[in-house]
N, CA, C and O atoms as CSV, one atom per row, in Angstrom:
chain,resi,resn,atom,element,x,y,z
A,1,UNK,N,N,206.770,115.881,18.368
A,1,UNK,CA,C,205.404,116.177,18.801
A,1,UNK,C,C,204.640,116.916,17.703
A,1,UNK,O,O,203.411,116.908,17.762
A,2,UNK,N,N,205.210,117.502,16.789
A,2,UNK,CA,C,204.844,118.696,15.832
A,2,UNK,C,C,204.303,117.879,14.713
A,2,UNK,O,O,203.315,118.128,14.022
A,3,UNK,N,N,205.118,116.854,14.648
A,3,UNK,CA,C,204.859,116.092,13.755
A,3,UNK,C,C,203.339,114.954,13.656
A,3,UNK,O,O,202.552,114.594,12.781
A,4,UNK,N,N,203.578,114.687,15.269
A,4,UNK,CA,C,202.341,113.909,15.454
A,4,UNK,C,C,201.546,114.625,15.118
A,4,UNK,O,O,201.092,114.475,13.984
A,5,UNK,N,N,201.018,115.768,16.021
A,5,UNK,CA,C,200.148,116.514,15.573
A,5,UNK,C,C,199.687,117.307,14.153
A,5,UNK,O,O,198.563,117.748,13.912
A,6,UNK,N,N,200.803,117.356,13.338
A,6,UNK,CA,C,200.175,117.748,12.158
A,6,UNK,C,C,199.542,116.012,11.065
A,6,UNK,O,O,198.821,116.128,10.074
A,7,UNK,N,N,199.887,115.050,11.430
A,7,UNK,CA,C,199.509,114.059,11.241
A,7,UNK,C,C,198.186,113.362,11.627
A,7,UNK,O,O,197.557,112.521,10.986
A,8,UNK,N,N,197.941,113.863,12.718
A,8,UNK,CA,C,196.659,113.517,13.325
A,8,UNK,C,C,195.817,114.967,12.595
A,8,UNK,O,O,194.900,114.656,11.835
A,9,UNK,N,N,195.993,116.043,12.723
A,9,UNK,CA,C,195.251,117.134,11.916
A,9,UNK,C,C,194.744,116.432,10.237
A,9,UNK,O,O,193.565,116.491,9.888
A,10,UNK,N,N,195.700,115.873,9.446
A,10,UNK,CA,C,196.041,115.338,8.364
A,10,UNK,C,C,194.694,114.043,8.569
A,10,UNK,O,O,193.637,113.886,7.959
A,11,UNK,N,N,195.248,113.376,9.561
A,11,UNK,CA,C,194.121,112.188,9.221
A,11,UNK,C,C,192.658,112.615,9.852
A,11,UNK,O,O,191.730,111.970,9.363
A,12,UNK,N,N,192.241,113.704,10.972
A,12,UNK,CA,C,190.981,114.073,10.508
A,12,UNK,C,C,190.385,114.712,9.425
A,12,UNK,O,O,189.220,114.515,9.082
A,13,UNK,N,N,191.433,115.737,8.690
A,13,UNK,CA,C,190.635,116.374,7.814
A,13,UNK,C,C,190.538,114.515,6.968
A,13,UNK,O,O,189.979,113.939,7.901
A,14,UNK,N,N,190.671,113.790,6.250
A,14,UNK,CA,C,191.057,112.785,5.502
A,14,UNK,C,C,189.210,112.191,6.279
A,14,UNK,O,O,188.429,111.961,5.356
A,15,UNK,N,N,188.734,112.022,7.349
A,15,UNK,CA,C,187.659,111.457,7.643
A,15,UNK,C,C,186.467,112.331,7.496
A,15,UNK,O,O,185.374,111.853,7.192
A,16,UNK,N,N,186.645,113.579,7.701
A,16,UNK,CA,C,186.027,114.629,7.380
A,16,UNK,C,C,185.239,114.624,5.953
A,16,UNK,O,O,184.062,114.634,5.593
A,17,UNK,N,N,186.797,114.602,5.202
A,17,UNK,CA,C,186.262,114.515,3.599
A,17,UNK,C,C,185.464,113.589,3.404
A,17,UNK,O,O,184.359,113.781,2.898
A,18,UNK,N,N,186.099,111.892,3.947
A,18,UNK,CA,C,185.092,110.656,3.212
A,18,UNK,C,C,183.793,111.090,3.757
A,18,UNK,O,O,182.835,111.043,2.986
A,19,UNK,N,N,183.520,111.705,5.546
A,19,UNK,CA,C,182.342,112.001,5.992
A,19,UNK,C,C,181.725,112.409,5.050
A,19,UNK,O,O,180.815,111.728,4.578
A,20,UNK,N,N,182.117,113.831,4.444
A,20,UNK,CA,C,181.207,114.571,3.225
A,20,UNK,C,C,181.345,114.074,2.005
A,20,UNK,O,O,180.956,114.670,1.000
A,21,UNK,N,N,181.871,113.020,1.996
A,21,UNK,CA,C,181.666,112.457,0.611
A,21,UNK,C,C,180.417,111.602,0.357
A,21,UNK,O,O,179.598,111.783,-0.543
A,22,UNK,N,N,180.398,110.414,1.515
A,22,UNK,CA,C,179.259,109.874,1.748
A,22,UNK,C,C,178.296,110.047,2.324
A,22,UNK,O,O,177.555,109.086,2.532
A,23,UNK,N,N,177.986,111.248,2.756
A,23,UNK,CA,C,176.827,111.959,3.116
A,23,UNK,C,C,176.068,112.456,1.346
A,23,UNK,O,O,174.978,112.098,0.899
A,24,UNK,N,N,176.776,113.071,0.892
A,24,UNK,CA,C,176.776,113.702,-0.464
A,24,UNK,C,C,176.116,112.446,-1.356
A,24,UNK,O,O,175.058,112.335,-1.977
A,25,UNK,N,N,176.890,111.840,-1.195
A,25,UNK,CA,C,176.561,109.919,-1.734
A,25,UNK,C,C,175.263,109.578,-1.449
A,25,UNK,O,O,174.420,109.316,-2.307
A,26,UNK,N,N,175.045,109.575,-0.025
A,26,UNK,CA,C,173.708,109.003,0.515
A,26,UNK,C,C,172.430,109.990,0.226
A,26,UNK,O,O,171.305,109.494,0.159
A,27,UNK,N,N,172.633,111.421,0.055
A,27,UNK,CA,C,171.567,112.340,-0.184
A,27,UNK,C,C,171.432,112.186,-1.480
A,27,UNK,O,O,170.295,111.983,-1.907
A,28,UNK,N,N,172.274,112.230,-2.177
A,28,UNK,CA,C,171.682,112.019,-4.096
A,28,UNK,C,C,171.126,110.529,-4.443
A,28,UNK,O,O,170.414,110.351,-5.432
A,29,UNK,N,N,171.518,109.405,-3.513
A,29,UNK,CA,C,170.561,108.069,-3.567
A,29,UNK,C,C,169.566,108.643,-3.392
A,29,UNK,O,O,168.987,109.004,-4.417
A,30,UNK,N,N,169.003,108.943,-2.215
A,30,UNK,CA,C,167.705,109.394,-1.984
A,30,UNK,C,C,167.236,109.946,-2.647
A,30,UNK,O,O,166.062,109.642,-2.859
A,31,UNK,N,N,167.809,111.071,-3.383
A,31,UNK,CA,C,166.666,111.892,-4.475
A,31,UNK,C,C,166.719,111.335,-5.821
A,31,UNK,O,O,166.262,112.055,-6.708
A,32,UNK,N,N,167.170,110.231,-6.140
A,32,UNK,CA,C,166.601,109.039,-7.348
A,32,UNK,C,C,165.850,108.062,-6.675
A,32,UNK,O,O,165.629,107.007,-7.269
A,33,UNK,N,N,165.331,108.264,-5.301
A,33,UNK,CA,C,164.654,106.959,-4.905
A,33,UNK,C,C,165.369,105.653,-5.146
A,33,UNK,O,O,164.912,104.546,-5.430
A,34,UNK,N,N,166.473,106.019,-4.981
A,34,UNK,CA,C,167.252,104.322,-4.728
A,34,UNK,C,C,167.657,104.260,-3.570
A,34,UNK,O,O,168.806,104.459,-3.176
A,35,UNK,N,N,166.697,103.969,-2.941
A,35,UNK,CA,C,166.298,103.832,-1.067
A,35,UNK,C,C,167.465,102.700,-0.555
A,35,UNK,O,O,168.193,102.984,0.395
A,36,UNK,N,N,167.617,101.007,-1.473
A,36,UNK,CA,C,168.375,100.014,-0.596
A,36,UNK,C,C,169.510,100.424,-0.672
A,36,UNK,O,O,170.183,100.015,0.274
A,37,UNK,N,N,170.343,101.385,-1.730
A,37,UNK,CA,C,171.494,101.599,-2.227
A,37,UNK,C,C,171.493,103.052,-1.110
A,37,UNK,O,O,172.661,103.127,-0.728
A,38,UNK,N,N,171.034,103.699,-0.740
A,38,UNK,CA,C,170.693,104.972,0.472
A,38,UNK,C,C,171.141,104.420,1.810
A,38,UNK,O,O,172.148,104.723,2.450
A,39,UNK,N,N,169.821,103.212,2.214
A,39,UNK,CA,C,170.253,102.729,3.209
A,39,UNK,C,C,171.448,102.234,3.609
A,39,UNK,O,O,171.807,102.533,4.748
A,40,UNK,N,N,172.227,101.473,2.874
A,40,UNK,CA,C,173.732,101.029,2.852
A,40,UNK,C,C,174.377,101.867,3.165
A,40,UNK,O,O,174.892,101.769,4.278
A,41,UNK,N,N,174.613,102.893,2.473
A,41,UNK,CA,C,175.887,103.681,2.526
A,41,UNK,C,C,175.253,104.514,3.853
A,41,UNK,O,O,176.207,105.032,4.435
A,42,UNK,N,N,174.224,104.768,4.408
A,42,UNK,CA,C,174.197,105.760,5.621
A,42,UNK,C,C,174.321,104.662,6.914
A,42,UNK,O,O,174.484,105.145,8.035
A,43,UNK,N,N,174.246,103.244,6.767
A,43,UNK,CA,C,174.763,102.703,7.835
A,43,UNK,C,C,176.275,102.046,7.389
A,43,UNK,O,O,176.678,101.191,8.178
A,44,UNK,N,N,177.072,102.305,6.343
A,44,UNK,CA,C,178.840,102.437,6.370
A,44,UNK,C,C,178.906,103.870,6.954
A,44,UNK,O,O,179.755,103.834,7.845
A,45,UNK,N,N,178.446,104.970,6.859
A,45,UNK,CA,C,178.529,106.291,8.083
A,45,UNK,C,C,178.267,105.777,9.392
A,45,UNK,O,O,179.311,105.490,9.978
A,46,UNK,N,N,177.359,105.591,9.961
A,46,UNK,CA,C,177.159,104.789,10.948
A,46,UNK,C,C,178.477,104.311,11.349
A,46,UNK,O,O,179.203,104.839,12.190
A,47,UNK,N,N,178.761,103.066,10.541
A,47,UNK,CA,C,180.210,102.014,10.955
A,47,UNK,C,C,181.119,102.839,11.254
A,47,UNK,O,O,181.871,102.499,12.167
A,48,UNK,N,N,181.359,104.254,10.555
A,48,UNK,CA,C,182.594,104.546,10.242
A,48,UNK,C,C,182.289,105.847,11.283
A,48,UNK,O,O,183.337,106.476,11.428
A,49,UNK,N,N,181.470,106.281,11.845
A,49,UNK,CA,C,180.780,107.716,12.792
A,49,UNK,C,C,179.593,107.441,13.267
A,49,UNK,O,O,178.478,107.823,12.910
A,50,UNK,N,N,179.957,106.700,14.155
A,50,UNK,CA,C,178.458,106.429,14.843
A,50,UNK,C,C,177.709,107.274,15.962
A,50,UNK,O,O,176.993,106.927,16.901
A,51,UNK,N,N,178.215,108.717,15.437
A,51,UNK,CA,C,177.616,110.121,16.505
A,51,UNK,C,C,177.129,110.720,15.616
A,51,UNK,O,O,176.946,111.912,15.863
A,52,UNK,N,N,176.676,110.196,14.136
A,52,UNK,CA,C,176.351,110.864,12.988
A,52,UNK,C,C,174.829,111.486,12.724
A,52,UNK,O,O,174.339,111.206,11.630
A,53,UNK,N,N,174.054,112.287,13.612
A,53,UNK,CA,C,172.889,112.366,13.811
A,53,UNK,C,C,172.530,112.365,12.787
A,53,UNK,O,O,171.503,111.702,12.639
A,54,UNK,N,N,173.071,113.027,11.556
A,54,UNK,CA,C,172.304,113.400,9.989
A,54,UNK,C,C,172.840,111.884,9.557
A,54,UNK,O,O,173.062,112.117,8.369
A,55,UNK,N,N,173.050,111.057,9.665
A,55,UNK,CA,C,172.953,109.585,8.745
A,55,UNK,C,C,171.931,108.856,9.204
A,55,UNK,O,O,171.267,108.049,8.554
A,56,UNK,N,N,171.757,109.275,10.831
A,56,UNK,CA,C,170.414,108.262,11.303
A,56,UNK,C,C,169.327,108.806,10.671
A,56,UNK,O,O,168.680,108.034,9.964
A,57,UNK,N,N,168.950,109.999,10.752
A,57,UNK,CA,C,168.083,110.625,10.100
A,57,UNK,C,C,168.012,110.370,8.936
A,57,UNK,O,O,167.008,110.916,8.478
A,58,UNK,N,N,168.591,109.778,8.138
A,58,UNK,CA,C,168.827,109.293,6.709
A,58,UNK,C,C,168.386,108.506,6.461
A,58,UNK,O,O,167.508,108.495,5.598
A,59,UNK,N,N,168.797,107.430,7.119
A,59,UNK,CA,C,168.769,106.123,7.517
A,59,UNK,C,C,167.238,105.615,7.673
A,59,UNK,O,O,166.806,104.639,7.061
A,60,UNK,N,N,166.312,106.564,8.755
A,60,UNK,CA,C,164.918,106.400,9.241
A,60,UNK,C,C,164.298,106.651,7.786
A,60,UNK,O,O,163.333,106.024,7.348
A,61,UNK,N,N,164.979,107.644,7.106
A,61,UNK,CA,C,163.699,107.951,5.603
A,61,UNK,C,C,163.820,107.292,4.917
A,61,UNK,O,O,162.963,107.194,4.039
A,62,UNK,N,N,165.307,106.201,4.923
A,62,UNK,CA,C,165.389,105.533,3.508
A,62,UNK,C,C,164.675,103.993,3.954
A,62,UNK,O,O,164.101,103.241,3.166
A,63,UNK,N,N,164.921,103.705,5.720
A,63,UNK,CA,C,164.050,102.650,6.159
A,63,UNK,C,C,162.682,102.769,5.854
A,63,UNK,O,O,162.259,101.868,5.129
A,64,UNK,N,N,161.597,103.914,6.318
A,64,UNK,CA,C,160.280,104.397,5.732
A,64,UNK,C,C,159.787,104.333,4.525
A,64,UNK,O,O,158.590,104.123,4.326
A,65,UNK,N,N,160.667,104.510,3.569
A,65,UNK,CA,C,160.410,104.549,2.005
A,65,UNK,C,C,160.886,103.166,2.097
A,65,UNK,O,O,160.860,102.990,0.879
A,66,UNK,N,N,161.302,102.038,2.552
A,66,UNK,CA,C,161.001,100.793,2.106
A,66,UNK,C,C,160.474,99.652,2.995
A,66,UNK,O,O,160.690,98.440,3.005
A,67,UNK,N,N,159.709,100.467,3.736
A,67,UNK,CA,C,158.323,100.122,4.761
A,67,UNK,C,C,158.805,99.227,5.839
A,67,UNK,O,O,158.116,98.365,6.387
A,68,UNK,N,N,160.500,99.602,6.196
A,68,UNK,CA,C,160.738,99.027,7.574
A,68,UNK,C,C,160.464,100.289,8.275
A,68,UNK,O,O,161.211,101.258,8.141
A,69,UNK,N,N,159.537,100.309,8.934
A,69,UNK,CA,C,158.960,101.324,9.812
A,69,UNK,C,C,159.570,101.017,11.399
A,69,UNK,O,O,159.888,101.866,12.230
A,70,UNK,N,N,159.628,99.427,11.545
A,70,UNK,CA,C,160.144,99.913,12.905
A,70,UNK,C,C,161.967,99.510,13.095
A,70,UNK,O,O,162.642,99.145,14.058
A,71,UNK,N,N,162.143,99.675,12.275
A,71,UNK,CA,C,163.657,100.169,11.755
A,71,UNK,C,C,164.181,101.955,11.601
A,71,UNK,O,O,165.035,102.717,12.053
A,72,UNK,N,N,163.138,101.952,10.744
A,72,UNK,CA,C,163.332,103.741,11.200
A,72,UNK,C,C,162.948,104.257,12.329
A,72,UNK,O,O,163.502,105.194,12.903
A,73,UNK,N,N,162.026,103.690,12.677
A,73,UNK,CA,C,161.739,104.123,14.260
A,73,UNK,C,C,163.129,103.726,14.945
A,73,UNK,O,O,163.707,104.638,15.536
A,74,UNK,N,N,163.591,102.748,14.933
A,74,UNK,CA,C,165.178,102.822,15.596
A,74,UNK,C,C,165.997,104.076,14.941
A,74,UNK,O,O,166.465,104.932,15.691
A,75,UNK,N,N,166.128,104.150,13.783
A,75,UNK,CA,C,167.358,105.276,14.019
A,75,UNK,C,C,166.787,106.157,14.398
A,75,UNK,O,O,167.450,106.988,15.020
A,76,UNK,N,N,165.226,106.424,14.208
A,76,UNK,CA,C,165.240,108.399,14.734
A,76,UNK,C,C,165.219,108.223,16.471
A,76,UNK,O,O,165.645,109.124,17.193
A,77,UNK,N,N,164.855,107.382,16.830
A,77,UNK,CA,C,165.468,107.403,18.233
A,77,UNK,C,C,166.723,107.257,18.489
A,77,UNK,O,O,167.261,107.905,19.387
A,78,UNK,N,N,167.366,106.399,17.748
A,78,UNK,CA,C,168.914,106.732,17.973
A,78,UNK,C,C,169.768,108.236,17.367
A,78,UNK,O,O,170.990,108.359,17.458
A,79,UNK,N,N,168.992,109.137,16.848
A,79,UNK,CA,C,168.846,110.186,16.179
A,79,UNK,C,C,169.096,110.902,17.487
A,79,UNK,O,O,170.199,111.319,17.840
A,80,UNK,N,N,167.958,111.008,18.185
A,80,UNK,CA,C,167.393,111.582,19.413
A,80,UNK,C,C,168.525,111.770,20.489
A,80,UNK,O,O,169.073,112.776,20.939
A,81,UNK,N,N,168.710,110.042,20.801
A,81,UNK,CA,C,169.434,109.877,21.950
A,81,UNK,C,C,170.445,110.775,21.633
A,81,UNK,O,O,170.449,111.721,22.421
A,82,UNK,N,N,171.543,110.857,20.539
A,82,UNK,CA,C,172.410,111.885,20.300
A,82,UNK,C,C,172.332,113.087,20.225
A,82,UNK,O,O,173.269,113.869,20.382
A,83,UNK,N,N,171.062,113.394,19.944
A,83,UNK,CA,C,170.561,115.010,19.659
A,83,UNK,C,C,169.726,114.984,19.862
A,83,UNK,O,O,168.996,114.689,18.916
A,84,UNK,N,N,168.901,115.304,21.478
A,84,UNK,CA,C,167.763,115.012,22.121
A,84,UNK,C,C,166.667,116.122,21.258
A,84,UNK,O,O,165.458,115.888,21.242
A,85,UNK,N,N,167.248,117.316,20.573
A,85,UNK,CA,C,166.508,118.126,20.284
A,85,UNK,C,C,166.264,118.088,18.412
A,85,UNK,O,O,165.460,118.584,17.623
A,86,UNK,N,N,166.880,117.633,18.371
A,86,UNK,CA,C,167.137,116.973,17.111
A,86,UNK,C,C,165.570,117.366,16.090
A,86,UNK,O,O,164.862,116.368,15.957
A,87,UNK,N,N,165.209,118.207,15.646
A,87,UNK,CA,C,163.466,118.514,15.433
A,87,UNK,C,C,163.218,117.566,14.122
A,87,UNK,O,O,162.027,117.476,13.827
A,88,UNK,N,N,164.192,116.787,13.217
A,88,UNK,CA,C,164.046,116.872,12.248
A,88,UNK,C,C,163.516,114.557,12.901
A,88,UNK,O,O,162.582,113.818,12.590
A,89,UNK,N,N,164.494,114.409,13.630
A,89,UNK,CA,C,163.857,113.202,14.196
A,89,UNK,C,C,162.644,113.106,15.012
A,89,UNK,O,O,161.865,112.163,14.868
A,90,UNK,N,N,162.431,114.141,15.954
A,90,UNK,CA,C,160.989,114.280,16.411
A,90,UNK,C,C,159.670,114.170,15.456
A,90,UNK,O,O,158.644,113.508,15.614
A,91,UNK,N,N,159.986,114.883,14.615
A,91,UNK,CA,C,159.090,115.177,13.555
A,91,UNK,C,C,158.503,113.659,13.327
A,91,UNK,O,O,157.449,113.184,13.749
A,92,UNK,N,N,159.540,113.044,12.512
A,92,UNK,CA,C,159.656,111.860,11.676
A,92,UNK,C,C,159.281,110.973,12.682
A,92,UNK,O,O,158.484,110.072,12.419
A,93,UNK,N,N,159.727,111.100,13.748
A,93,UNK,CA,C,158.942,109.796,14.952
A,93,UNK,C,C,157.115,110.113,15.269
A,93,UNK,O,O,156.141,109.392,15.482
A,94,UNK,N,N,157.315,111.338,15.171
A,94,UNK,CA,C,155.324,111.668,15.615
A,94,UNK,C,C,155.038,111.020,14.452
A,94,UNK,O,O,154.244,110.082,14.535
A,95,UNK,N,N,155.547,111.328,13.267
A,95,UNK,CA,C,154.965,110.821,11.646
A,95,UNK,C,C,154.743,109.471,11.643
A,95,UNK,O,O,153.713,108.951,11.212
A,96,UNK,N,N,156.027,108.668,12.287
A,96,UNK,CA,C,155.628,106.998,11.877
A,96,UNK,C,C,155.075,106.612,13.259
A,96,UNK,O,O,155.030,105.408,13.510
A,97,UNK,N,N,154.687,107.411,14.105
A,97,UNK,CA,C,153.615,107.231,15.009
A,97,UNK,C,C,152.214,107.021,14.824
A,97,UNK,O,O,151.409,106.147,15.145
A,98,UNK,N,N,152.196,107.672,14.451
A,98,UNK,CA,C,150.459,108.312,13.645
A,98,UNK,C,C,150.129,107.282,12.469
A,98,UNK,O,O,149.051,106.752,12.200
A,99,UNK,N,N,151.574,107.134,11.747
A,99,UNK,CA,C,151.043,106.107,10.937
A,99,UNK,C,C,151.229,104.606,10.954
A,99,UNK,O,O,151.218,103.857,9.977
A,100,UNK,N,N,151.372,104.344,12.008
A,100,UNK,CA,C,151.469,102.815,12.530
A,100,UNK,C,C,150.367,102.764,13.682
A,100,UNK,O,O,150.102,101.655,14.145
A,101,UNK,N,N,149.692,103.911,14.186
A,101,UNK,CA,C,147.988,104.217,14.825
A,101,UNK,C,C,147.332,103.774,13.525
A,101,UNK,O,O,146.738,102.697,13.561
A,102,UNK,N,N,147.350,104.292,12.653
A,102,UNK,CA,C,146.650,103.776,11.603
A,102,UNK,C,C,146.054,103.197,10.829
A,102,UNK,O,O,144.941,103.260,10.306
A,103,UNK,N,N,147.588,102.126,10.756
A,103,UNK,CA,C,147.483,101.168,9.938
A,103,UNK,C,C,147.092,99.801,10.742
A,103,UNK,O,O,146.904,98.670,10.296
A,104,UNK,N,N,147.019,100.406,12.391
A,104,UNK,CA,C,146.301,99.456,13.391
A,104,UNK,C,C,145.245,99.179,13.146
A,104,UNK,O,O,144.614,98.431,13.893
């Protein structure tokens, strides 16, 4: 039993890490503005943690910066649904609200 359990301890920290690896990955795309190469890797988070509120949120800015707007409007609601309070998806949904009033 000791064993399982230090094995299963073993293989979360092991998802943990890739978690913060490709989070780390997906935030430094973004700050070179290499948005399609952003988007990718925050929906392999997704594939691989799909309770990942900070990848959807990722996900919606790197969709926005390449003018799928109602693509990002999907993840920050799927942002939401996981983290109803989530301020950083609220935000970003009033934002591509206002600007899809707009561009009406």
């Amino acid at each position: 039993m000791e064993m399982y359990i230090a094995s299963y301890q073993q293989e979360e920290e092991e998802k943990a890490r890739l978690r913060q690896r490709l989070s780390k990955e997906a935030i430094d795309l973004a700050l070179q503005g290499r948005w399609e190469e952003a988007e990718a890797i925050n929906r392999d988070i997704i594939e691989k943690f799909p309770s990942d509120v900070e990848a959807y949120n990722r996900l919606g800015r790197a969709l926005t910066e390449l003018g799928d707007f109602d693509g990002a409007k999907e993840a920050y609601l799927k942002a939401l649904e996981l983290a109803p309070q989530n301020a950083i998806a609220k935000k970003n949904l009033a934002r591509l609200t206002s600007l899809s009033e707009s561009m009406a």
